[in-house]
N, C-alpha and C positions, 0 to 999 in steps of 0.2 A: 509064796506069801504064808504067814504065819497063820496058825487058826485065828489066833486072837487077836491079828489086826487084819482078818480078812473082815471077820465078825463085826468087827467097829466101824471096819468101811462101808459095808451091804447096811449096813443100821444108817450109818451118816447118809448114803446114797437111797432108800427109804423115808428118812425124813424129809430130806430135800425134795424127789419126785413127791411126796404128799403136799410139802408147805407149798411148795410151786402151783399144785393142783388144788385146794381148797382152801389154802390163803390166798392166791392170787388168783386164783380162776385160772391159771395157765396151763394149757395141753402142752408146750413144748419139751418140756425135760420129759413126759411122762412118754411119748411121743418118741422121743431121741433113742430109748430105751427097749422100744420093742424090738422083738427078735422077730427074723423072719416067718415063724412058724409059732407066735403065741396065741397062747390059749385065754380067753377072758370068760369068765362066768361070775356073771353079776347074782345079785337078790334076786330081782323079776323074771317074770317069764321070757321075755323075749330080750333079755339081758345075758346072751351067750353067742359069742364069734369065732372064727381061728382065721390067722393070717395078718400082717402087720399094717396090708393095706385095710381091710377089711373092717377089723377092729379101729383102726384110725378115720376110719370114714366114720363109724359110729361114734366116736368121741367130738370128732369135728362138728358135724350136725347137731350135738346137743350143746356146743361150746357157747353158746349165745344164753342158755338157759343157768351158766352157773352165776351163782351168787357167793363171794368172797368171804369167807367163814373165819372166823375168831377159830385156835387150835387150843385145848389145854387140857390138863390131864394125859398129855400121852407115854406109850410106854411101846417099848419095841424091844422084842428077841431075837435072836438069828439063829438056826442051826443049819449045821452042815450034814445034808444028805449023801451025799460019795465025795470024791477028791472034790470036781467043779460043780455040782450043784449045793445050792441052798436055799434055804426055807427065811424068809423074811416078812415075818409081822407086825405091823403098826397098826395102833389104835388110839383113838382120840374122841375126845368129845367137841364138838360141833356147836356152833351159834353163831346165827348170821351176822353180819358185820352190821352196825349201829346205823349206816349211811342207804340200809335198803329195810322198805316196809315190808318186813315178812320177819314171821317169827318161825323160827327155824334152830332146833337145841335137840340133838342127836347123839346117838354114840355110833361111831365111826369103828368097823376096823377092816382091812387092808392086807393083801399076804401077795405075795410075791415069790416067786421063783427065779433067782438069780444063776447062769451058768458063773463062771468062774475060771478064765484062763491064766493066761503069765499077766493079765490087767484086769479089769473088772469090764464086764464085759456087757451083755444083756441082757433084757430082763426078756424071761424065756415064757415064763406066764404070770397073768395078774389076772388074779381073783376077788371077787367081789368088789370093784372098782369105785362104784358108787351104788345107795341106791335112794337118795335126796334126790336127784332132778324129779320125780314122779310126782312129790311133794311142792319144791319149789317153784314151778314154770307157775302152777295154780295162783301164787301168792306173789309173783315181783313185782317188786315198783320200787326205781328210786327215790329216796327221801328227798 
């Protein structure tokens, strides 16, 4: 694959696991994606795992606490660290969706470590994932 349409896929593929994950509240594309051995280091303290079951259990268990967020202003880079790895960052600002009582208006950003084979492959580690739930569970109710 070319740099510059590997670039555009790891970016399209970033956007997607974000919009999936704080527009829709959905774990499963985010989910889909981990690699056997990734690494997550969130904000918090107790916001750091390895392993895809492991990290996925800690996603799960907060999955009840996300609140559907409005996405805008974002902006994403990609660079390439050796032939299959890359570096991919997304950022955004954050505001709860109109349909839940909580005010909630963030800047967001997201980085990711994609390997990179003959396909696009998995996401190897994700960093800073979230760090709104600590905020949120405090304040939900729907409208």
């Amino acid at each position: 694959m070319k740099t510059s349409s590997t670039r555009r896929s790891l970016i399209a593929l970033a956007r997607r696991i974000l919009h999936s994950y704080f527009a829709s509240s959905s774990l499963d594309l985010l989910l889909a994606y981990l690699a056997p051995d990734v690494v997550w280091l969130g904000a918090g303290r107790e916001m750091s795992a390895e392993g895809r079951q492991r990290v996925g259990d800690i996603f799960r268990a907060s999955a009840n606490r996300l609140i559907p967020c409005v996405m805008s202003q974002e902006t994403y880079r990609a660079k390439e660290l050796t032939e299959d790895l890359w570096l991919v960052e997304g950022s955004c600002q954050l505001r709860a969706d109109s349909s839940y009582k909580v005010y909630l208006q963030e800047y967001q950003r997201c980085t990711f470590i994609f390997t990179v084979k003959k396909r696009l492959s998995q996401l190897y580690h994700r960093f800073d994932v979230t760090n709104r739930t600590s905020l949120i569970h405090k304040f939900k109710g729907k409208a």
